[in-house]
Backbone as CSV, one residue per row, in Angstrom:
resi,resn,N_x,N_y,N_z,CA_x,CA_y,CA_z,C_x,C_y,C_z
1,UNK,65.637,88.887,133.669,66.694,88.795,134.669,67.902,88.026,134.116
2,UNK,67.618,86.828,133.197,68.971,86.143,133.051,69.231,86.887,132.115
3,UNK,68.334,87.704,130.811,69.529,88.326,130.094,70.018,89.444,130.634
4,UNK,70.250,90.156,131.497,70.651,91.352,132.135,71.750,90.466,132.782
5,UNK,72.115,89.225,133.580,73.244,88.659,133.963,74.407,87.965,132.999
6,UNK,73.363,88.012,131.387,73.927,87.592,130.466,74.970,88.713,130.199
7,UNK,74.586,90.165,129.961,74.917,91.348,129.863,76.031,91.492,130.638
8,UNK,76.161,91.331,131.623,76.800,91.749,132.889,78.026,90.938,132.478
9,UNK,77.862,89.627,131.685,78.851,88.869,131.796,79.838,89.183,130.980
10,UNK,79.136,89.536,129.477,79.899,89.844,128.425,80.425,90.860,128.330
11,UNK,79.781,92.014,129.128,80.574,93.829,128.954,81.764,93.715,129.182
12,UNK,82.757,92.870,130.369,83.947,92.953,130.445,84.450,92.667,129.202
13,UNK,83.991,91.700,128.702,85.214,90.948,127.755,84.574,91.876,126.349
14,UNK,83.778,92.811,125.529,83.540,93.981,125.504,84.298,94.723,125.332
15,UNK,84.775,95.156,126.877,85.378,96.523,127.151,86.758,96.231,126.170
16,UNK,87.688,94.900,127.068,88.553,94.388,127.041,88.949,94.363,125.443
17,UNK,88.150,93.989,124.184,88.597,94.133,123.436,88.483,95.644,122.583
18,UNK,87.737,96.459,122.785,87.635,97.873,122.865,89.699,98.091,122.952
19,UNK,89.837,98.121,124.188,90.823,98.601,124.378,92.297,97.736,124.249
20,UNK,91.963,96.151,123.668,93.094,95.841,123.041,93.016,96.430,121.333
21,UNK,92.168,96.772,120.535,92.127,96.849,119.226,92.723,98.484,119.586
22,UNK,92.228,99.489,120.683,92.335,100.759,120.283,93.584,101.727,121.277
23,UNK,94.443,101.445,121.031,95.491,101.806,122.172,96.660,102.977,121.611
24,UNK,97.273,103.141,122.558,98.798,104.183,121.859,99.831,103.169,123.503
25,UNK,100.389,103.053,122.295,101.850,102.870,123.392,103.102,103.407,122.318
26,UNK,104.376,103.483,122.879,105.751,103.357,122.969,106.753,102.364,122.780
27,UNK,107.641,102.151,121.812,108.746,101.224,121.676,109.518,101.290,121.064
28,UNK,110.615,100.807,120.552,111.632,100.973,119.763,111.396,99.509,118.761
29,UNK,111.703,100.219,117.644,111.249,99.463,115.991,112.852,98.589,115.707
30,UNK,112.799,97.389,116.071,113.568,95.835,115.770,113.413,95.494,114.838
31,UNK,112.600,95.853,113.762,112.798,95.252,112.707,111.265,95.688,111.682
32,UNK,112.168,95.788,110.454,111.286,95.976,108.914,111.220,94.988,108.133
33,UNK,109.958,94.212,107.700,109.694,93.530,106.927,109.506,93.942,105.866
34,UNK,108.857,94.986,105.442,108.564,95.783,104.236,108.493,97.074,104.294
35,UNK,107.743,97.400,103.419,107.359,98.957,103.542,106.523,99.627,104.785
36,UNK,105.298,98.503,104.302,104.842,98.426,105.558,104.248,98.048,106.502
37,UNK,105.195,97.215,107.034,105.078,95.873,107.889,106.302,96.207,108.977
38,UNK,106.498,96.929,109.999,107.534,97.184,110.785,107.807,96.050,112.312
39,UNK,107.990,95.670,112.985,108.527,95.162,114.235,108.662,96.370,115.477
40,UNK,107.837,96.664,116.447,108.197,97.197,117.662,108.044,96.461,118.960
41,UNK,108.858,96.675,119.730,109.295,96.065,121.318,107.942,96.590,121.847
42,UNK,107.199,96.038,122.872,106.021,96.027,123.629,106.496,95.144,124.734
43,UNK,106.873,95.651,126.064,106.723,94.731,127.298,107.644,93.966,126.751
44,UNK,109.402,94.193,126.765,109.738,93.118,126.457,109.414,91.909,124.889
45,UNK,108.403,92.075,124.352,108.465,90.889,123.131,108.012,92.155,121.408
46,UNK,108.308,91.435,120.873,108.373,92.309,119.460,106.694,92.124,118.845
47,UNK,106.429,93.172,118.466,105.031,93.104,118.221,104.813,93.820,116.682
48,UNK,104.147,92.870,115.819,104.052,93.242,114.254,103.435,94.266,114.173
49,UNK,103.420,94.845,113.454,102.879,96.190,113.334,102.318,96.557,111.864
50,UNK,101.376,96.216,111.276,101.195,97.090,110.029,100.392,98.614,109.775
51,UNK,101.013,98.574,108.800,100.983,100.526,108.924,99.444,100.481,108.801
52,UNK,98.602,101.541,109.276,97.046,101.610,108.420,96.985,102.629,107.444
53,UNK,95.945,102.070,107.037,95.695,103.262,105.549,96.242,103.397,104.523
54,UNK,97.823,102.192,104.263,98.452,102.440,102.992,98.868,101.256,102.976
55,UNK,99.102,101.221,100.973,99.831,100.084,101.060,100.722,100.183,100.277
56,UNK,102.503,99.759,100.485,103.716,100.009,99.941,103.776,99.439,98.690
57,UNK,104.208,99.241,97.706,104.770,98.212,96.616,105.557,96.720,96.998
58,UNK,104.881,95.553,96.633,105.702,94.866,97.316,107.374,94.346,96.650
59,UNK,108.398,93.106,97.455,108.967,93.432,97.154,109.332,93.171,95.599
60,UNK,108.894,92.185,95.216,108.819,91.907,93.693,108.596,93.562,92.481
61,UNK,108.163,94.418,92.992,107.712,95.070,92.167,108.552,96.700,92.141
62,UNK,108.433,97.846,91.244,108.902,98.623,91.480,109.041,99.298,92.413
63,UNK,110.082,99.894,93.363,110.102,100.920,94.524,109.534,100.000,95.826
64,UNK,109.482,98.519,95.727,109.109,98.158,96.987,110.613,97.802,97.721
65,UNK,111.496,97.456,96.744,113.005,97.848,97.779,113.085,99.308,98.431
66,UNK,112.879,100.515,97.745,113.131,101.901,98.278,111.900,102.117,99.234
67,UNK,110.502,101.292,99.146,109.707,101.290,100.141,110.612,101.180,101.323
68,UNK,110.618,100.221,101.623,111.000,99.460,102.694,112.512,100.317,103.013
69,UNK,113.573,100.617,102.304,114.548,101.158,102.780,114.415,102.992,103.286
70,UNK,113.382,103.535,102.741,112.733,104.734,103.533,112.355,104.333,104.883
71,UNK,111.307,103.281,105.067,110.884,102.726,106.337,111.758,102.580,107.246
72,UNK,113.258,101.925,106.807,113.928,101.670,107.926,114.671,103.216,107.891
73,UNK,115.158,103.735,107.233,115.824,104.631,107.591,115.080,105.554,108.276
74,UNK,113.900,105.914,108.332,113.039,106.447,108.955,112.849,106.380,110.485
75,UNK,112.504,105.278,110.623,112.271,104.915,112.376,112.707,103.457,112.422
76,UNK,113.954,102.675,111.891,114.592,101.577,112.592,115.298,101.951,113.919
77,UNK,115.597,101.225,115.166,115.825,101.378,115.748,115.429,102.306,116.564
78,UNK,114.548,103.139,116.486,114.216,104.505,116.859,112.900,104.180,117.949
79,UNK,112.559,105.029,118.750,111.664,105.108,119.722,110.571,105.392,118.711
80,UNK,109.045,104.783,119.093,108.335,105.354,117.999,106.848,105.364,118.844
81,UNK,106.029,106.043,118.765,104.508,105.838,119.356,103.468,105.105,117.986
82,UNK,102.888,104.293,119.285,102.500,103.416,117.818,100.562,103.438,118.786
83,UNK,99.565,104.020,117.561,98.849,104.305,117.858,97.229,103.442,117.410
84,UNK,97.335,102.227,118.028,96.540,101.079,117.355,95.377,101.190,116.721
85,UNK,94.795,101.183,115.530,93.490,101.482,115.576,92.497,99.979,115.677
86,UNK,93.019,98.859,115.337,92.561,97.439,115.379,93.639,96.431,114.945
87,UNK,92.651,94.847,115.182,93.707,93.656,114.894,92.901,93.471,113.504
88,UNK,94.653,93.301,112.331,93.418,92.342,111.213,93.450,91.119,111.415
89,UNK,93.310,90.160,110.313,92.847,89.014,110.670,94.096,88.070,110.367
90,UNK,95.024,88.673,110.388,96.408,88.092,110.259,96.828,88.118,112.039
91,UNK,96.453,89.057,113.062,96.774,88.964,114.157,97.765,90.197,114.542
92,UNK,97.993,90.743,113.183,98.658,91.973,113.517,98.194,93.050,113.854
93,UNK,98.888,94.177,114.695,98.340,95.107,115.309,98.306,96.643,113.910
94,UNK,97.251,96.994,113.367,97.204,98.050,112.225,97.322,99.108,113.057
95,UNK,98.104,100.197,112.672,98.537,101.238,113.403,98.993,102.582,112.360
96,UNK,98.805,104.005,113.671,99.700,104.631,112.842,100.973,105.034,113.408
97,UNK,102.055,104.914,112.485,103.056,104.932,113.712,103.882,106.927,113.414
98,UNK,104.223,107.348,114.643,104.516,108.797,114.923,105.977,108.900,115.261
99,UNK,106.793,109.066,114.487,108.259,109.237,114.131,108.667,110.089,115.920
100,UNK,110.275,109.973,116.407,110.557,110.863,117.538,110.346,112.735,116.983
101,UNK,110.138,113.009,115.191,110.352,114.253,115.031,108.842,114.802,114.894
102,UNK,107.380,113.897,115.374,106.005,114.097,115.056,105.676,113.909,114.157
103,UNK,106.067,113.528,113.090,106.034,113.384,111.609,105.141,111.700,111.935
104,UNK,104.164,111.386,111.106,103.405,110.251,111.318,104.270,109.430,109.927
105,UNK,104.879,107.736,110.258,105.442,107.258,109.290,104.904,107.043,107.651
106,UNK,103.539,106.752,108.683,102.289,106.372,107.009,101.966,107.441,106.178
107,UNK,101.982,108.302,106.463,101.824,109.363,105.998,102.834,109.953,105.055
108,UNK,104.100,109.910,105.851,105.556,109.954,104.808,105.686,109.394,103.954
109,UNK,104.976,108.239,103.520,105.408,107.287,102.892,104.474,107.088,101.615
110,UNK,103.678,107.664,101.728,102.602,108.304,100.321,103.024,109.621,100.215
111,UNK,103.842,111.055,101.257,104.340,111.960,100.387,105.247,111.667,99.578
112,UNK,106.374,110.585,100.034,107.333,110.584,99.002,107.178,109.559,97.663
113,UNK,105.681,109.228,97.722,105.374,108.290,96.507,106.079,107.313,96.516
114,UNK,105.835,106.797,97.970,106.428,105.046,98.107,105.624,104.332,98.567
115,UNK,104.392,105.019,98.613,103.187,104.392,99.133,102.023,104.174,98.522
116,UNK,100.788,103.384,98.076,99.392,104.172,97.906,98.608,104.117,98.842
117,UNK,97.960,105.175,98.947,96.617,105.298,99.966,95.715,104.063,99.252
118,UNK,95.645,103.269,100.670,94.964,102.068,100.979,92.945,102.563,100.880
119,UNK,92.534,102.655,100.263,91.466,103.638,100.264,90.536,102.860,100.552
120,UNK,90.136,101.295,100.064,89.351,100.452,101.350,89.388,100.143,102.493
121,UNK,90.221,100.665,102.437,90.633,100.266,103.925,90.839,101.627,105.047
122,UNK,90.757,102.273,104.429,90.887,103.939,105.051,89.981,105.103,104.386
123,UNK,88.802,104.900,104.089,88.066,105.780,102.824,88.264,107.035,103.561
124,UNK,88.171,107.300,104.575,87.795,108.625,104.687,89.071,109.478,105.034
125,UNK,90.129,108.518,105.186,91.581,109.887,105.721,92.016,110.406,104.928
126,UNK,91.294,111.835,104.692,91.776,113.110,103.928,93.411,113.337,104.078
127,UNK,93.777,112.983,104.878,95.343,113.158,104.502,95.930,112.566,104.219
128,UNK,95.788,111.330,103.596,96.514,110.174,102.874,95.585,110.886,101.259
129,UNK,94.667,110.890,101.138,94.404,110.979,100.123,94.519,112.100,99.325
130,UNK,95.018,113.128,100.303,95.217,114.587,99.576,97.008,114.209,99.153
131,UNK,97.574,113.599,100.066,99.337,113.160,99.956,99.718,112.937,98.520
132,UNK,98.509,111.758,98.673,98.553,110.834,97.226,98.392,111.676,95.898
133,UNK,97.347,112.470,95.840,97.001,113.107,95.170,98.470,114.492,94.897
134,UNK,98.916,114.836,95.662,99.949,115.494,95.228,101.321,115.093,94.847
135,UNK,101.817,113.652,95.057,102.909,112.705,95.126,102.612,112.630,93.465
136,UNK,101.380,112.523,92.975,100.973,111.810,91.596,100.989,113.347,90.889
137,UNK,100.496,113.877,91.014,100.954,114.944,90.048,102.333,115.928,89.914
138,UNK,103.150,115.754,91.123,104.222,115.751,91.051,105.464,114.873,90.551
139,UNK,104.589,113.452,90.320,105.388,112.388,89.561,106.752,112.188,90.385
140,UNK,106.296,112.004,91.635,107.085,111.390,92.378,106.816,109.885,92.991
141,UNK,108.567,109.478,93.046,107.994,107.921,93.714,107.944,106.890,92.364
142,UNK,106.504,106.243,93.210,106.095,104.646,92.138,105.453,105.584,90.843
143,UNK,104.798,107.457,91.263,103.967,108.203,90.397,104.938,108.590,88.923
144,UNK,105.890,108.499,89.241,107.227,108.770,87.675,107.121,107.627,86.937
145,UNK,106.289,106.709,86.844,106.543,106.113,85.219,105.050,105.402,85.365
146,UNK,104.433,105.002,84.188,103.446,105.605,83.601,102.445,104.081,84.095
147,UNK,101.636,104.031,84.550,100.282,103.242,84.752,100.788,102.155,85.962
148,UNK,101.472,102.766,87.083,102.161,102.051,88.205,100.979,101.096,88.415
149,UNK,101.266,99.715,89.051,100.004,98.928,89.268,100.591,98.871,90.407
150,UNK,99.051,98.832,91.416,98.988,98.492,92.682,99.666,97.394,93.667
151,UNK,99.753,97.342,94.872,100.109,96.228,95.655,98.863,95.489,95.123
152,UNK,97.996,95.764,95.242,96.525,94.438,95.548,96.698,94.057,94.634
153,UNK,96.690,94.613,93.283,96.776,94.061,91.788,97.771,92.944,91.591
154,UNK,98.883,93.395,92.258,100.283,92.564,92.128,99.856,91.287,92.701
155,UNK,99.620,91.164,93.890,99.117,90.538,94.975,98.057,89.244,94.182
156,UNK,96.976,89.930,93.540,96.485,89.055,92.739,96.098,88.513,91.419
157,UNK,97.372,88.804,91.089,97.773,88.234,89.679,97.566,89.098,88.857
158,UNK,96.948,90.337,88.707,96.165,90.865,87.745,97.013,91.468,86.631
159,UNK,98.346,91.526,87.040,98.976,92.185,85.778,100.743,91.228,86.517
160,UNK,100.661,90.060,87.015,102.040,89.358,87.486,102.227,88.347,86.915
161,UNK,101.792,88.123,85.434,101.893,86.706,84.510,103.797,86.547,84.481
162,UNK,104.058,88.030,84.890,105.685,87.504,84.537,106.474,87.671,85.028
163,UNK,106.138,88.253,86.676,106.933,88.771,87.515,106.417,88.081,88.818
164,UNK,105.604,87.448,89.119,105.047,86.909,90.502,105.912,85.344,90.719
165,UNK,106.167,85.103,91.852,107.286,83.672,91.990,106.502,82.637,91.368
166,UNK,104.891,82.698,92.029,104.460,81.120,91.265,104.316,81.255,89.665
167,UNK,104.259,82.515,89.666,104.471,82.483,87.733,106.042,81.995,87.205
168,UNK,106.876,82.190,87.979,108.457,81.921,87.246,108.473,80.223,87.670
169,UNK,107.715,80.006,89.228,107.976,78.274,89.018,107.468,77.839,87.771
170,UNK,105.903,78.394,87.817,105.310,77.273,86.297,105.630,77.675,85.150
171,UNK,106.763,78.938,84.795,107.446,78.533,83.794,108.627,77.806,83.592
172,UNK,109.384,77.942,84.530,110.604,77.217,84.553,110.617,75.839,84.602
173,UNK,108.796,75.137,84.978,108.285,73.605,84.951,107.913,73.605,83.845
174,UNK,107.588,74.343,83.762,106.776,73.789,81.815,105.375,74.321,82.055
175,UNK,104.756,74.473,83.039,103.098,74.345,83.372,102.364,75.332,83.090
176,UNK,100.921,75.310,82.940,100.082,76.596,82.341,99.684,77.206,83.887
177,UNK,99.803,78.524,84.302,99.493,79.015,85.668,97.559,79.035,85.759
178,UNK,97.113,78.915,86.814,95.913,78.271,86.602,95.434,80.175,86.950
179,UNK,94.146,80.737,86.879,93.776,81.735,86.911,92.940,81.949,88.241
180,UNK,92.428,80.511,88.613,91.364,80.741,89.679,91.518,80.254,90.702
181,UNK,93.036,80.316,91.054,93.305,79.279,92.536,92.774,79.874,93.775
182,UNK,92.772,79.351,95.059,92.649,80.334,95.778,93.527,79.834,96.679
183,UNK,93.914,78.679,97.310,94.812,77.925,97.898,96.107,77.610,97.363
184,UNK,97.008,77.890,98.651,98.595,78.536,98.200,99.610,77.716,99.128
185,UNK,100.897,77.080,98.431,101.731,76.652,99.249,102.695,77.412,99.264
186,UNK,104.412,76.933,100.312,104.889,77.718,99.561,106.063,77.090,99.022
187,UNK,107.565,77.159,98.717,108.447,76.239,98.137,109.404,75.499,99.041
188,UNK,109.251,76.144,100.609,109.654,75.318,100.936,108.778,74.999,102.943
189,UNK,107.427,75.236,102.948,106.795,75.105,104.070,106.124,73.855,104.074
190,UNK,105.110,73.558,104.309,104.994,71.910,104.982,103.081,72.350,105.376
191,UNK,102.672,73.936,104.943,101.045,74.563,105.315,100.245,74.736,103.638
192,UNK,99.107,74.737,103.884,98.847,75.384,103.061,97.992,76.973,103.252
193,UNK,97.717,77.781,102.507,97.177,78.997,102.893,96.057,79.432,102.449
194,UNK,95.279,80.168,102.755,94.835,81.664,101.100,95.879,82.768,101.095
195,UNK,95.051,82.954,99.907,95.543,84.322,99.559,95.734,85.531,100.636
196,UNK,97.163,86.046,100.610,97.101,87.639,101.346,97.475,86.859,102.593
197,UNK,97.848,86.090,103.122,98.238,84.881,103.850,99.743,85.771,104.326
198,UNK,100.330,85.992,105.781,101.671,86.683,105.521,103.054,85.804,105.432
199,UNK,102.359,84.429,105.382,103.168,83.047,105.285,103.725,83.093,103.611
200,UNK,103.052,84.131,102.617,103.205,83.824,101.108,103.926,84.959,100.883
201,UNK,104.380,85.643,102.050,105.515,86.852,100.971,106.941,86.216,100.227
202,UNK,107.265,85.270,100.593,108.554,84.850,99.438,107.974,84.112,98.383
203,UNK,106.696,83.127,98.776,106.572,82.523,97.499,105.040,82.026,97.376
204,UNK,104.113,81.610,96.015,103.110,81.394,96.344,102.808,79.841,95.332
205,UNK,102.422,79.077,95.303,102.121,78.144,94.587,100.876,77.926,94.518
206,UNK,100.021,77.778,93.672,98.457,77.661,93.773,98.446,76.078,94.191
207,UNK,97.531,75.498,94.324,97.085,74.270,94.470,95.466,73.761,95.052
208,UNK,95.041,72.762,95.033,93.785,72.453,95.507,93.509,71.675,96.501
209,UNK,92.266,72.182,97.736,92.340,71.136,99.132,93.089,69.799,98.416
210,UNK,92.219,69.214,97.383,92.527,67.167,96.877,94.117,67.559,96.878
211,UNK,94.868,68.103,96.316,96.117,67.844,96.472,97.144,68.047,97.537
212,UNK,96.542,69.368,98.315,97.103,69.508,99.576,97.162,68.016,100.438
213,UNK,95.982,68.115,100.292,95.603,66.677,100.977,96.788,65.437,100.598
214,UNK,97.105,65.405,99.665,97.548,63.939,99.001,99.132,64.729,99.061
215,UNK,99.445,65.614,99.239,101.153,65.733,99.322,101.528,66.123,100.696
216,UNK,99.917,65.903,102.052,100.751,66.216,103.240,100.900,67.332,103.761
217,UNK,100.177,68.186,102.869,100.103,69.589,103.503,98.919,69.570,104.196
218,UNK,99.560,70.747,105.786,98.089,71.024,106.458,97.833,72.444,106.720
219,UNK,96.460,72.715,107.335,96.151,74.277,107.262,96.938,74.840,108.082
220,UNK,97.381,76.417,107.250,98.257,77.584,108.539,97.324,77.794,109.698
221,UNK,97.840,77.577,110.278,97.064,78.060,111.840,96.899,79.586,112.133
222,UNK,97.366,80.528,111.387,97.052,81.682,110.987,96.150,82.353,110.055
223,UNK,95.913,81.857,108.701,95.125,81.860,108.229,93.890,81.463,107.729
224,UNK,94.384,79.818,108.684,93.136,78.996,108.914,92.087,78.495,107.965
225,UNK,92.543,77.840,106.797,91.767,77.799,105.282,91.312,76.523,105.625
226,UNK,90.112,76.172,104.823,89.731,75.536,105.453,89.146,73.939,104.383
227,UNK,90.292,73.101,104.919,90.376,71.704,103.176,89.159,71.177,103.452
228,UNK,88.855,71.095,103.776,86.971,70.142,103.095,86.275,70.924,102.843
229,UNK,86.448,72.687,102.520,85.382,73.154,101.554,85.752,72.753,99.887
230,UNK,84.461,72.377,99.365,84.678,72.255,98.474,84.845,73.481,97.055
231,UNK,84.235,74.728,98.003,83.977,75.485,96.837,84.980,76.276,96.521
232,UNK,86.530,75.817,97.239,87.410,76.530,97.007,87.623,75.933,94.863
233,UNK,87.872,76.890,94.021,88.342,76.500,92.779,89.276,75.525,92.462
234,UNK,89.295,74.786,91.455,90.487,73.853,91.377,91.205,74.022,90.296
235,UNK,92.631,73.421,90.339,93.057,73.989,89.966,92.891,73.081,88.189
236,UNK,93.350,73.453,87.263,92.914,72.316,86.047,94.249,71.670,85.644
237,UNK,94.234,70.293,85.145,95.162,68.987,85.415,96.394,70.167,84.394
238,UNK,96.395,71.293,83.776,97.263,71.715,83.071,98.364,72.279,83.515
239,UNK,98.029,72.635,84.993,98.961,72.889,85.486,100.074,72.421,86.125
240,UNK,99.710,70.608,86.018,100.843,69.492,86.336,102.012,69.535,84.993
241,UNK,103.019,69.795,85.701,103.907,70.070,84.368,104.387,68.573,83.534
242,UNK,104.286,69.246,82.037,104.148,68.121,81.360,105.236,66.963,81.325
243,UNK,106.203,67.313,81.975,107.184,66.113,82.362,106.803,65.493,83.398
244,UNK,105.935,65.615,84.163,105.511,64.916,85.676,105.769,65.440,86.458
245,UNK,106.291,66.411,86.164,106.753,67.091,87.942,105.306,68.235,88.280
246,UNK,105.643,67.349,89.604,104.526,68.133,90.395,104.736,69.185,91.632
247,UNK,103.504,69.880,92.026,103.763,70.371,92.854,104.616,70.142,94.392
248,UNK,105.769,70.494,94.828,106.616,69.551,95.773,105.567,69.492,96.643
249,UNK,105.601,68.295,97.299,104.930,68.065,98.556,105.774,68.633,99.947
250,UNK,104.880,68.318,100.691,105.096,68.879,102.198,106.714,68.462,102.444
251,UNK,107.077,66.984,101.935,107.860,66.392,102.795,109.357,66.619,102.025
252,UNK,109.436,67.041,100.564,110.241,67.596,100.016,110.699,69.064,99.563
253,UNK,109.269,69.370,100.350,109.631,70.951,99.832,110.768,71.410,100.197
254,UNK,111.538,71.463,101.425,112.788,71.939,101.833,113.942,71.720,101.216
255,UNK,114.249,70.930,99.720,115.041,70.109,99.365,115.241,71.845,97.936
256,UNK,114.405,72.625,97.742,113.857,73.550,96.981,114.867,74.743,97.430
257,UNK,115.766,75.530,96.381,116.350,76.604,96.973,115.838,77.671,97.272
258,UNK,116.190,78.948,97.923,116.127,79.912,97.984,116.736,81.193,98.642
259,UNK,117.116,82.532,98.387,117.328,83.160,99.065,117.526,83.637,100.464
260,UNK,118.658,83.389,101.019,118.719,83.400,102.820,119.834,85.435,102.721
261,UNK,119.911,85.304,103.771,121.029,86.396,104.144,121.841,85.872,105.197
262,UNK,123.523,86.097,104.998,124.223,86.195,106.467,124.632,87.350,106.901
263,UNK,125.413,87.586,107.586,126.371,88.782,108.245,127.507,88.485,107.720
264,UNK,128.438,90.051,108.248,130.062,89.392,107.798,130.521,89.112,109.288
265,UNK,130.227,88.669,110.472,130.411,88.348,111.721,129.722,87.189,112.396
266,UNK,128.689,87.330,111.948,127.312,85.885,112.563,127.704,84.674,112.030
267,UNK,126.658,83.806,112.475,127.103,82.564,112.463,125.408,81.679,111.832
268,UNK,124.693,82.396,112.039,123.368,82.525,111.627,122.814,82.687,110.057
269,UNK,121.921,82.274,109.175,121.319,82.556,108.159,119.998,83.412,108.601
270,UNK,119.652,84.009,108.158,118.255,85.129,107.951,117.658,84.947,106.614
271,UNK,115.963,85.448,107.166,115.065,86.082,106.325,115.380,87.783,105.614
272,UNK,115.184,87.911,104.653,115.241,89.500,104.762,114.153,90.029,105.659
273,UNK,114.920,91.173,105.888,114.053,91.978,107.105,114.004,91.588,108.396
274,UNK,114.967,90.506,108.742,115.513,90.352,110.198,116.084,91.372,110.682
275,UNK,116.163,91.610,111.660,116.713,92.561,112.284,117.892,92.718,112.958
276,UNK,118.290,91.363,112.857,120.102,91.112,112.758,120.815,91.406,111.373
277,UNK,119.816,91.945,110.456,120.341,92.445,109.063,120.734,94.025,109.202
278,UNK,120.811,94.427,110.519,120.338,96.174,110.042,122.011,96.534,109.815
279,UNK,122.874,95.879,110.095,124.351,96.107,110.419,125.013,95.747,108.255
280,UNK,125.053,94.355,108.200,125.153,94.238,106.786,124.690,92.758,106.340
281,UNK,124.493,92.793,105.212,123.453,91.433,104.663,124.437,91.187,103.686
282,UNK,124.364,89.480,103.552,125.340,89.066,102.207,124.073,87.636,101.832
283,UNK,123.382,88.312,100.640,122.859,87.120,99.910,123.428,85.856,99.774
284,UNK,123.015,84.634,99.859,123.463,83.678,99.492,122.213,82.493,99.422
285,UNK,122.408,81.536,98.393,121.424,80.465,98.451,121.462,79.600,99.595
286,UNK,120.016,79.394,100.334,119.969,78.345,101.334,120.852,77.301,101.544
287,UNK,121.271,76.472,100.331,122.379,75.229,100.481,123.726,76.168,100.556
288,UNK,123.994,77.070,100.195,125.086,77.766,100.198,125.560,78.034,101.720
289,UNK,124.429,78.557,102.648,124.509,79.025,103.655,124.690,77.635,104.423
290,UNK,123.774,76.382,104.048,123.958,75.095,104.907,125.312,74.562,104.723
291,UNK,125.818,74.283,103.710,126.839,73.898,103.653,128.427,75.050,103.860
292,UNK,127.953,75.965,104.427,129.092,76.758,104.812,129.221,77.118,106.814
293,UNK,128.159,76.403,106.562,128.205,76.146,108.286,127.055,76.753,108.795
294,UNK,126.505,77.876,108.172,125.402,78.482,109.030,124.025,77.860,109.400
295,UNK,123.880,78.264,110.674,122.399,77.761,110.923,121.410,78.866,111.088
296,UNK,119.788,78.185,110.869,119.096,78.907,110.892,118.833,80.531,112.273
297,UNK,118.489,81.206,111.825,118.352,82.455,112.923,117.187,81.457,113.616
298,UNK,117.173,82.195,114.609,116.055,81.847,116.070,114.574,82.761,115.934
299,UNK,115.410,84.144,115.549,114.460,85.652,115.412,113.232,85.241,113.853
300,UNK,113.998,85.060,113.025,113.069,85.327,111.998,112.418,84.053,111.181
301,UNK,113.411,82.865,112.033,113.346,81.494,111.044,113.021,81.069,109.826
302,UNK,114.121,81.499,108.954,114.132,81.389,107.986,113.441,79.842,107.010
């Protein structure tokens, strides 16, 4: 009897997530983060959206600018049906999203070889994988020049000794990049992360709980890593650069430049892929933008 009231109790909440992970709604697309990572309106508030079944080039790497600028030209601003299949563990809603002309976005985006079929993550959709398969022998896209490496690869170091941000900090410090980090700051946040974290798309710094700890950093509340395990890897003393400089701490990181965007009208600094960018973007360094008057956006907080 009590487990049958036990039953009774839990089926709602059950159902309830059944049908938040598996839905179709309607909205208009506010904003592109990447290739594919889009922004749609839901009830009034903007809701992340990542594409399922593929994954774009990111932006560090070849064709992940023309990723992302297919994406928007595609369905920015545009009414779009967005057809949920689950939440990952970032909190975003994975979807496929269905253009106003029926054309499905994810799908476009591995014909024109700006995409790869995400294949762990989607093993069985024959039509991403037949796309792919014809994008590549047509040598279109990322498929025109010769042994393209993956997002995931990029993502984890496997071929980014000379193109990934925390590789250009620890050369430009002097420092040896450590191979087995798994814990990540970034150059100018105040968290620490893991890996694949969506807090690390501008920048990644390896580091270890003991040092997080001792420069003031605390866990993303998103990715939720967790400093008193110990079995996270550490990092080895070689990577303290040999002049003393260390990894910035929490309380100086902001002092660290980087890449903002303005308008030629606003009054605001941006992230790329704000959506007050869709009109025109003018690069400029963070102190550039502070000391010319602008303040941070509200939308993307830079």
């Amino acid at each position: 009897m009590k487990r049958r009231y036990i039953l009774q109790a839990l089926l709602p909440l059950l159902l309830l997530s059944v049908f938040v992970q598996a839905e179709l709604f309607s909205g208009k697309v506010t904003g592109v983060a990447d290739g594919d990572t889009i922004e749609v309106m839901r009830d009034g508030m903007p809701l992340k959206i990542r594409l399922d079944g593929i994954d774009c080039p990111e932006s560090g790497q070849d064709f992940g600018n023309r990723a992302k600028q297919l994406t928007s030209g595609l369905c920015f601003g545009e009414e779009v049906k967005v057809n949920v299949k689950e939440l990952d563990r970032y909190g975003r809603s994975v979807a496929s999203v269905i253009l106003p002309d029926g054309t499905v976005l994810n799908e476009e985006l591995v014909r024109k070889g700006l995409a790869w079929w995400y294949e762990q993550y989607s093993p069985n959709n024959g039509i991403l994988k037949e796309l792919q398969e014809q994008a590549r022998s047509e040598r279109i896209g990322l498929w025109s020049v010769s042994n393209p490496i993956s997002p995931w690869e990029f993502r984890h170091g496997e071929n980014s000794a000379s193109v990934t941000f925390a590789s250009s900090f620890a050369q430009s410090h002097n420092v040896t990049q450590p191979a087995d980090s798994t814990l990540y700051v970034t150059m100018t946040g105040s968290k620490v992360h893991v890996d694949g974290c969506r807090y690390l798309s501008k920048s990644q710094i390896p580091i270890t709980a003991e040092q997080a700890a001792k420069q003031g950093y605390t866990a993303c509340s998103v990715c939720n890593p967790d400093l008193s395990d110990t079995s996270y890897p550490s990092i080895p003393r070689t990577y303290i650069s040999q002049s003393n400089e260390e990894i910035p701490s929490a309380s100086n990181a902001s002092t660290y430049d980087y890449t903002v965007y303005v308008t030629r009208t606003g009054k605001k600094y941006h992230a790329g892929g704000c959506r007050y960018l869709s009109k025109s973007q003018i690069p400029m360094s963070l102190s550039q933008a502070q000391g010319s008057g602008y303040g941070p956006c509200s939308v993307c907080n830079p």
